[in-house]
N, C-alpha and C positions, 0 to 999 in steps of 0.2 A: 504494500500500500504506500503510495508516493505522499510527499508533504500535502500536495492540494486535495489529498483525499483525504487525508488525516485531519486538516483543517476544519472542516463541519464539527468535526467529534469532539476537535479541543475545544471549541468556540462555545459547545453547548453544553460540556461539562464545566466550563469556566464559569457560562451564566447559571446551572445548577450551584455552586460554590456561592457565588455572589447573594444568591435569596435565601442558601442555607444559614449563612454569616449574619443577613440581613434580619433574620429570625431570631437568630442566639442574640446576638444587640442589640435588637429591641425588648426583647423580653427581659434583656438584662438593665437595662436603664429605668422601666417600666416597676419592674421586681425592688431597684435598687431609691426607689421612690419620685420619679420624675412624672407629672401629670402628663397623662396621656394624651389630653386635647393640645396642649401646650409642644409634645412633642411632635403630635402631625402637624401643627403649623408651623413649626421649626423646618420639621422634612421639606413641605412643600415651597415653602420661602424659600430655600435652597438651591431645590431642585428647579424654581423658576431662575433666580439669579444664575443658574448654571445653562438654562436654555435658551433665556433669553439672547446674549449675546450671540450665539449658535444660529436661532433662526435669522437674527437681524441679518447676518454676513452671509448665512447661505440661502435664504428661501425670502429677502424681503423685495425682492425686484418680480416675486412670480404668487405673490400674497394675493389671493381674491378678495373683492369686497365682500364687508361683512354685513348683512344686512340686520336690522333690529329684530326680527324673528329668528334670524338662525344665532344670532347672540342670546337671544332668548332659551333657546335649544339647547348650547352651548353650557350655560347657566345651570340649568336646569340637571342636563345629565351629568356636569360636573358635581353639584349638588349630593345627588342621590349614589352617582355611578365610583364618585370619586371623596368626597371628604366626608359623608356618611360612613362608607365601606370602609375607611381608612381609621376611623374613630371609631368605630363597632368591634373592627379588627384586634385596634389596640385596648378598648377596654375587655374585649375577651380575652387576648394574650396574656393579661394581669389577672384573669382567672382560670388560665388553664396551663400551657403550656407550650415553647417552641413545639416538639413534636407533631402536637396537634395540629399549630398551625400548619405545619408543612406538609400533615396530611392532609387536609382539607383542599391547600391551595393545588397538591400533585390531581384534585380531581375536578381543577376549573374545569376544564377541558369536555367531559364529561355533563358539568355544570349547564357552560355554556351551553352543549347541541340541545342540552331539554328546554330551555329558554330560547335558543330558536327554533327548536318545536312547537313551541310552544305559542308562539306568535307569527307560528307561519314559514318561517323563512327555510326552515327545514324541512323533511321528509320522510316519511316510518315506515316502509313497506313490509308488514308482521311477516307476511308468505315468502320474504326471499331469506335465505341464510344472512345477508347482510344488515336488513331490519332488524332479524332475530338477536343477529349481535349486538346492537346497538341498546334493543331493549334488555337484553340480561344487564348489558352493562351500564346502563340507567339504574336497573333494582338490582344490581350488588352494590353501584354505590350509594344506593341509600340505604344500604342494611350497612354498610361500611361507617354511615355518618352515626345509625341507632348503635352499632357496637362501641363507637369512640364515645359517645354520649351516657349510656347507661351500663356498660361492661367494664371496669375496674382489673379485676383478676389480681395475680401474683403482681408483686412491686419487683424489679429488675432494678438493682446497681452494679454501675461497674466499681470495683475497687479502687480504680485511679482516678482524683479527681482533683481539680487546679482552683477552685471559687473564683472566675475570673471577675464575679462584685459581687459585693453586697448582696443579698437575696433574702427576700423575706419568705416567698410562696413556691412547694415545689410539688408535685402532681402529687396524688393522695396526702398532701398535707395542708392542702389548700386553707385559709379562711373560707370557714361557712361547709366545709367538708364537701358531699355529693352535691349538693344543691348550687353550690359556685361551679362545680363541675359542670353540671348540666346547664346551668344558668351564660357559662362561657360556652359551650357548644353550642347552644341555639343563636346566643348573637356572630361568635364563627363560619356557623352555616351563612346566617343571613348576611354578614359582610362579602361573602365570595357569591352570593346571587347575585346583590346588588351591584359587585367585580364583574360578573361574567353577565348581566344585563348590561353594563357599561361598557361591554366589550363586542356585545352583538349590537347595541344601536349604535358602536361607535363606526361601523361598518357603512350604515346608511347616511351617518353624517359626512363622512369621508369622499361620498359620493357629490355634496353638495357643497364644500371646502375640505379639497383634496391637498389642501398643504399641510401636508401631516406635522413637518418641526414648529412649524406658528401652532395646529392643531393641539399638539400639546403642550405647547407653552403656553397658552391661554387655558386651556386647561388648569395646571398647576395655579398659575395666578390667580383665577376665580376661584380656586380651590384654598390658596395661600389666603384669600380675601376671607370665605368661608369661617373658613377655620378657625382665624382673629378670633372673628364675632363668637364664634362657641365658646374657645377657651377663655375669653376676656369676662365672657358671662359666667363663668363658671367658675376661673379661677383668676380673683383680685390680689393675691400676695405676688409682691412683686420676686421676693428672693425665689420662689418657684418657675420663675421665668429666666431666671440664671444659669447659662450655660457654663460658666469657666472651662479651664484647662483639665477636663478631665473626660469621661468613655460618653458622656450626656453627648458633650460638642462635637466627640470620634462619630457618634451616632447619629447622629441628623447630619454631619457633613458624608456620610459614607451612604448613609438611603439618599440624603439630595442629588449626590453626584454621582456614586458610582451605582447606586440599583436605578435612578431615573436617566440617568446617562448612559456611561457605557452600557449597562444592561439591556437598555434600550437600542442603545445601536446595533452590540453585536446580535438581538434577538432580529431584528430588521436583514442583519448580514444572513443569519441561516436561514431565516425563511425567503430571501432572494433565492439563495443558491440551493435549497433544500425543499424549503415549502413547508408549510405551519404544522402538517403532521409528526412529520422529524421533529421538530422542535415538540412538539408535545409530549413524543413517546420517551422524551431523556424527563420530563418533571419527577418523575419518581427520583431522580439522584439525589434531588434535595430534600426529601424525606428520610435518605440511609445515609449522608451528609449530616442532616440534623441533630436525629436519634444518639448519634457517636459522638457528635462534637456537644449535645446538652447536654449530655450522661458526663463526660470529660471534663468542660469548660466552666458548668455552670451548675454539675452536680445533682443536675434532676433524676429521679428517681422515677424510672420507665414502666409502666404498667403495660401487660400482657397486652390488656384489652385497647390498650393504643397501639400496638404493636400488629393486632390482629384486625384491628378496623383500618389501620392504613394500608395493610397489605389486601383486603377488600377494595378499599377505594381503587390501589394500582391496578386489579385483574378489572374492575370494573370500566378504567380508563382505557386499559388495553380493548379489552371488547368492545367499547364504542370509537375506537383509535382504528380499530381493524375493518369493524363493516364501512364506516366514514372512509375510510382507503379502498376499500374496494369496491364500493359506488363510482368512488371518482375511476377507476380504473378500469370498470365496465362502459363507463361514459362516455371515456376517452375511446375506446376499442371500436365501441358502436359508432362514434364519430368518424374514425379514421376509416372502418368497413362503408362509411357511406360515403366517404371522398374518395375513396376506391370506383365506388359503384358510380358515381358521375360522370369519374375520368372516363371508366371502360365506355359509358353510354357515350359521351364526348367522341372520342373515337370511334 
């Protein structure tokens, strides 16, 4: 296998690494007492001051107008799709776990096609083997979300372990015991619906302003905008808005820049040269990334039944990753058998 082959595979185990990291850091800043509304607007202030300059030099001579309805648009699914889901996220994180998170997110994927199922955009044929796939792996992922939710089991430590901060909460030792458990699993799920509905209507907005680097940089900004307003309501002490020299400031500059930046680029690079299913099928790395590096880093203490509901989630991901591929590859065949049949009648 030559270097330019090799390339896809390092590019998207890199960006597995970068949301494994992204998971442990936040959890650990979160855990180590920084407010969570305060921290997503920290991330997305960031992550706009990082994009901004970006769009202006590469994408401001080809920027469409923006009209007052589709800034409306804009608004809106930033709103729901983007500073909701990102605050849900992190108040569930501070009651449950990296792990979890990173199972949950290994089954956006899966997430997404039932929400554009769901409104249409997709497609369920029960009768073909590729339907069929698609649906088992719809309901194993949602028996994957009820095991992480209500299945506990044996507690896993590893022996070696580094406290890389402060930590107040760690899986079965939560405040509030089962009930913060379950209480963080319902707002988890619902942060990555709200993710992956902001990912299916972001498809259609793209349609209507297709400059994607201004698209999310205005994103971020209305999001950065957002976000003020929650945590300013929420949280009035100023010394809790304090970043200093310490893993707080590592944290919001390493989500603003490298998971909204590079992450973003290189996810852009494999899906050019690969296509968005490749990229899908590497999300489970940041789940056996996570599991090793929380258990190590940050000393959480691994329960079976997360162990066993993430590996549901991934078979579940794979089976709607596999009929999803092989729709497109029956599509294509039938296309290409009918370009056939034209030429020959041409002749």
């Amino acid at each position: 296998m030559d270097m330019e082959t090799k390339k896809p595979y390092m590019m998207v185990t890199m960006i597995q690494l970068i949301y494994a990291f992204m998971f442990l850091i936040s959890k650990a800043v979160l855990d180590g007492g920084m407010n969570t509304f305060v921290f997503v607007f920290y991330r997305q202030a960031f992550a706009t001051m990082f994009l901004a300059p970006l769009a202006f030099f590469f994408e401001r001579k080809s920027v469409p107008p923006l009209s007052f309805v589709t800034f409306i648009k804009i608004f809106m699914l930033s709103l729901f799709g983007v500073t909701l889901s990102l605050n849900l996220n992190g108040i569930a994180l501070s009651y449950t776990s990296a792990t979890l998170a990173a199972a949950t997110t290994a089954s956006l994927p899966a997430i997404t096609f039932f929400l554009a199922l769901f409104l249409g955009m997709e497609t369920l044929t029960v009768k073909s083997i590729q339907g069929t796939a698609k649906l088992v792996g719809i309901t194993v992922c949602m028996g994957g979300v009820i095991t992480l939710a209500l299945y506990k089991g044996p507690l896993l430590k590893l022996p070696l372990c580094l406290h890389l901060y402060h930590h107040q909460n760690i899986p079965g030792h939560v405040s509030g015991g089962s009930t913060s458990w379950l209480k963080g699993c319902v707002l988890m799920v619902t942060s990555n619906i709200l993710w992956g509905l902001w990912l299916v209507l972001q498809g259609r907005m793209l349609k209507v302003y297709p400059s994607k680097l201004y698209f999310t940089t205005l994103h971020c900004l209305l999001s950065s905008i957002q976000s003020f307003v929650i945590a300013i309501a929420v949280e009035r002490d100023i010394s809790a808005w304090k970043l200093g020299w310490n893993l707080r400031l590592v944290a919001v500059i390493y989500c603003g820049f490298i998971v909204t930046g590079v992450a973003y680029y290189l996810q852009s690079w494999v899906i050019e040269k690969r296509g968005p299913v490749f990229l899908s099928m590497f999300t489970p790395l940041s789940l056996f990334f996570t599991i090793l590096s929380s258990a190590v880093l940050l000393c959480e203490i691994i329960s079976l039944g997360s162990i066993l509901g993430g590996l549901l989630l991934i078979t579940g991901l794979y089976c709607v990753l596999w009929g999803k591929n092989r729709e497109e590859k029956n599509a294509n065949d039938e296309k290409t058998e009918q370009h056939h049949e034209d030429d020959a009648v041409c002749e």
